[in-house]
N, C-alpha and C positions, 0 to 999 in steps of 0.2 A: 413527570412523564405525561405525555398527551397521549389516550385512548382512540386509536382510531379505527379501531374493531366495527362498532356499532352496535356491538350483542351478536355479529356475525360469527358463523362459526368459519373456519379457511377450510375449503375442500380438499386436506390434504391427502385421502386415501384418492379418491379421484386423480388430482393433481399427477402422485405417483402413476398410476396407472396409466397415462399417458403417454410419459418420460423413462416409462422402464425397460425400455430395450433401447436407449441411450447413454447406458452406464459403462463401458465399455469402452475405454480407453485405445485409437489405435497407434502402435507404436511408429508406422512409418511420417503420422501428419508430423508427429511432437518432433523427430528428428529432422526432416525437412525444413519445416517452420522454424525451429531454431537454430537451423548448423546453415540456410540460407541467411538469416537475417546477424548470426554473431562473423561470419564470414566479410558480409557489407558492409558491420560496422567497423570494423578491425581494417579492411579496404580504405573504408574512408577517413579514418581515423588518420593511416600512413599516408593519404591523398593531401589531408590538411593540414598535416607534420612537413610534409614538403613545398607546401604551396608557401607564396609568399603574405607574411602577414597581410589577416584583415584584408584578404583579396576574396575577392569576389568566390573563387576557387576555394581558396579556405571554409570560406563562410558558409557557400555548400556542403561541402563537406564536411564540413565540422555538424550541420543542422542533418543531415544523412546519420554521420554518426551517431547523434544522442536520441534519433528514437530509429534504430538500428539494435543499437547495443539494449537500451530502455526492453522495446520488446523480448531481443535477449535473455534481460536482467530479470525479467516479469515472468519468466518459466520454475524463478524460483517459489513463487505462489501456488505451481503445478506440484513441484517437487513435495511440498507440505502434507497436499491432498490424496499422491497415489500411494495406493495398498502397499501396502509395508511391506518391506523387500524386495519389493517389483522397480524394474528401470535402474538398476543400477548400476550398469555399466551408462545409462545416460547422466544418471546423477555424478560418475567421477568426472565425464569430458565434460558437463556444464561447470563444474568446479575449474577442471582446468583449464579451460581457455574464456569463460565467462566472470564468475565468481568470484574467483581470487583474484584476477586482473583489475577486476573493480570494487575491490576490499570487501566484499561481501558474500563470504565462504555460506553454503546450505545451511551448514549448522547455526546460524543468525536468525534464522525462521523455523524452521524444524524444531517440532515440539510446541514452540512458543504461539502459532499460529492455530494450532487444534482448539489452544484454551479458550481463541476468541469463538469457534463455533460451540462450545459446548451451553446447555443451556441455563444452566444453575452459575455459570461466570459473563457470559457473554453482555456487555453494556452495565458489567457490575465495575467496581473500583479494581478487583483483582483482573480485571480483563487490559493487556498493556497496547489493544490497537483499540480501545476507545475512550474519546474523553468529549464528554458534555458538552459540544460546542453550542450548542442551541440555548444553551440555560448560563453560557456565559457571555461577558463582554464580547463583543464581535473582535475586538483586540486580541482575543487568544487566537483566533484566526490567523492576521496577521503574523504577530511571535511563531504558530508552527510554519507558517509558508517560510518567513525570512530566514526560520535555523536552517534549512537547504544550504545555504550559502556559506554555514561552518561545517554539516557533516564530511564533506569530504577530507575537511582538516582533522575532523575528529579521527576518523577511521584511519588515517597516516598514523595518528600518535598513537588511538588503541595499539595496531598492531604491530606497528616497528619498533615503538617505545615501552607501552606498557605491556607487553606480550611477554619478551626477553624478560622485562625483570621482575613477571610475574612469577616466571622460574624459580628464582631465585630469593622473592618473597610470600611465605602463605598465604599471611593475609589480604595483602591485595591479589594473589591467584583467587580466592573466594569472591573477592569484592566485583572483581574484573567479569566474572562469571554472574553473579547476579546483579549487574549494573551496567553492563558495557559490553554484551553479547547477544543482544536482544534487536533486530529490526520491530522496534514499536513506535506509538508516539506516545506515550504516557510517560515521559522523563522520569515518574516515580514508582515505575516496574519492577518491580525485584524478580530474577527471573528462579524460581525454583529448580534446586539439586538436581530433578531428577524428568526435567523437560525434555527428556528427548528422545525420539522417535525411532526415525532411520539414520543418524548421523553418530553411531554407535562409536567413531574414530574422528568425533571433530578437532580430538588435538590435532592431526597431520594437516586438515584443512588449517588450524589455527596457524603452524610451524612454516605449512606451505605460503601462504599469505605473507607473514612474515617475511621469509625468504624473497617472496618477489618483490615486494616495497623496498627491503636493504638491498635486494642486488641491482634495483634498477637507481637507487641512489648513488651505490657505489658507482658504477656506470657513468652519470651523470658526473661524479666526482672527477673521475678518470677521463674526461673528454668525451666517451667513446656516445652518449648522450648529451643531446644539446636540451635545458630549460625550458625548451619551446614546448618538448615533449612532456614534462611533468605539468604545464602549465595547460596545456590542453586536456593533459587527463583531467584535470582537475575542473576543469569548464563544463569537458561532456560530463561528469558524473555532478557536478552541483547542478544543471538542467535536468539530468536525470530524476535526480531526487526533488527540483522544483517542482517538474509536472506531475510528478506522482504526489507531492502533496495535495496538492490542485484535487486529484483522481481522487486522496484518500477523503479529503473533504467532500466529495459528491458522491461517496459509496453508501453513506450511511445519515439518517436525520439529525443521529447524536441527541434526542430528546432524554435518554434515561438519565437522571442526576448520578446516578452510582448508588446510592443507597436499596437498593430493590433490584429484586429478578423478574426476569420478563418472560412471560410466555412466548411460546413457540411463533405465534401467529402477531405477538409485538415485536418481535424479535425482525419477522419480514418483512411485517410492514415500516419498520425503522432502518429497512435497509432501502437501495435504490436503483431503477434500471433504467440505464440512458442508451437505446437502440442507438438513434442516433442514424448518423451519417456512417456506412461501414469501414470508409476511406478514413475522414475528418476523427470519429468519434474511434477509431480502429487507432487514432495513431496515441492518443492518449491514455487510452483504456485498452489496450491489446491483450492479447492472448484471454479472451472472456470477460477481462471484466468489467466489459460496458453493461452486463448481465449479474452483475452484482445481487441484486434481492433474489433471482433464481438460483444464483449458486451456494443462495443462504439457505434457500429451498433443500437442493440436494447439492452439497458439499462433492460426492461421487461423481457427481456429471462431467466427464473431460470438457478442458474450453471448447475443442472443437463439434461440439453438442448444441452446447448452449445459447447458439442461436435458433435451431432447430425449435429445444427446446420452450425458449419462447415465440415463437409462431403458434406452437401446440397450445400451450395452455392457456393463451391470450386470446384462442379463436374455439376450443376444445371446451373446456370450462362450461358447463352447464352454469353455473354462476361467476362469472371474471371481475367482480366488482371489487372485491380485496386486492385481486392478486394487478390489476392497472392502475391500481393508486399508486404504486411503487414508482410509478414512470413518470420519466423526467422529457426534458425536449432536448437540453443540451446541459452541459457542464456547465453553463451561464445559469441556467435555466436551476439548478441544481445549487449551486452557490449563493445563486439571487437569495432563494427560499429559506437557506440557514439560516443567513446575513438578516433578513428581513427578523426571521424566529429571534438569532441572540439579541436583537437592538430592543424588541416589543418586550422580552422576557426582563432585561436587566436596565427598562428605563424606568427611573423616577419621575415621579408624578410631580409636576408642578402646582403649587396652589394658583387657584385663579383668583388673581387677589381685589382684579376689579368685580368680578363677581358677589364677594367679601362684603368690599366696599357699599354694592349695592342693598345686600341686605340689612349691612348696617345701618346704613342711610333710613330703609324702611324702618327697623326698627326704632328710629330717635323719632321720625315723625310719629 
């Protein structure tokens, strides 16, 4: 792990004092912002179901769709963060017309997401959204961006397949549950018994899922669905999941090995904030988290704060020099930086062997 403190201490009680009449969640942005934006994608979606292949009209719409629904899909990051038992009549319609549409019921983050903010787990091995990238092969990079291109597959089979006959066997109802219920990227997450938050009834979300993957097969069986339509779902949600890989790799440094706990103030500054462009950086990083290392800051802060937010403590700040190191220029900019960290971290040293040669040399004369 690289110290990039300095002996600085982070002006957190400051910091807070800035940002604390920003805590305060309002319910009309969160419904707006998402019952517009899951509306267009679902518009475009049936735009590029009708258009004719790889036309031009498709292809719009289809690129409309996946960061339509993406933003959508990104509320479920909100869902994690608000006060327990508040918004829930927002949290059944995100499930029903978001969530389950796109295999990814609440209860797949809920719970599971707390353990990364906590401080005694977070960038530890028990934490399932971080893993070392900076201290390993730049190849594991790659590997997580490309598995995008099977989750979609995966998440058919979780739930149409192994759902049903998790019913029906214990042992993999157990396994399923701590192996294959988890939105993380640590493949070797086990997710613990007893993870969960607000998602008190995630069998129904489980059943309901289920339900709409076998009925929209049967569908498709039956004529009354043409291929075209499973094959686009399937497009928009592996771009889905492509750029937010992209996203998850420019949230955070990834310097901690796993073996050690990080203080409060390693904890932020190993996180990252790409302001950015509000359009450009808005369309990859949506609903807040181009503001990533502030929302590491205060997990509380509604996304629609958290630009605020950062204006304040970036100009506010009697000392801002910890809290601008976090800042990026772009997702380029952000990636360069890893890429650069894992390749210096895990190369071997070549002997210089003309070097070698030369001392050799001196020495026989």
């Amino acid at each position: 792990m690289i110290d990039t403190t300095d002996g600085r201490e982070f002006p957190l009680r400051e910091a807070h004092n800035l940002v604390r009449d920003l805590m305060t969640p309002n319910p009309w942005i969160y419904w707006a912002d998402f019952l517009f934006h899951v509306t267009l994608g679902w518009f475009a979606y049936i735009t590029a179901l009708l258009a004719p292949v790889l036309s031009v009209w498709q292809i719009a719409a289809g690129i409309v769709a996946i960061f339509a629904f993406y933003r959508a899909a990104i509320f479920i990051h909100e869902l994690a963060h608000l006060k327990k038992g508040t918004f829930g009549t927002f949290r059944i319609v995100w499930n029903i017309i978001c969530g389950i549409p796109l295999l990814m019921p609440s209860f797949l983050y809920d719970g599971v997401h707390n353990d990364h903010h906590k401080r005694d787990v977070y960038g530890t091995s028990r934490d399932g959204e971080y893993v070392p990238f900076a201290t390993l092969k730049p190849t594991a990079m790659i590997g997580y961006v490309l598995l995008s291109f099977a989750l979609p597959f995966f998440f058919i089979v979780r739930f149409l397949l192994l759902t049903p006959l998790s019913y029906l066997i214990p042992p993999l109802r157990k396994l399923l549950w701590e192996r294959a219920s988890s939105l993380t990227i640590d493949m070797s997450y086990i997710r613990a018994a007893d993870a969960i938050r607000n998602d008190r009834h995630w069998q129904l979300q489980e059943f309901a899922t289920f339900l709409f993957i076998a009925i929209a097969v049967i569908c498709m069986v039956a004529g009354l669905l043409t291929y075209k339509a499973i094959v686009l779902w399937y497009v928009i949600a592996m771009f889905i999941f492509l750029i937010n890989s992209l996203r998850t790799l420019s949230a955070h440094a990834y310097r901690n090995p796993g073996n050690q706990e990080m203080e409060f103030a390693e904890q932020y500054l190993d996180s990252i904030n790409v302001p950015g462009h509000w359009l450009i950086t808005g369309l990859w990083a949506p609903v807040g988290l181009r503001y990533h290392a502030t929302h590491h800051l205060f997990m509380s802060l509604p996304y629609h704060n958290l630009g605020e937010a950062q204006r304040r403590l970036v100009n506010g700040l009697s000392d801002n020099t910890l809290y601008v190191r976090t800042l990026r220029k772009s997702m380029w900019d952000a990636l360069r930086r890893i890429w650069s960290e894992a390749s210096a971290s895990t190369r071997i040293p070549v002997p210089d062997t003309a070097l070698d040669d030369a001392i050799q040399r001196r020495k026989n004369a």
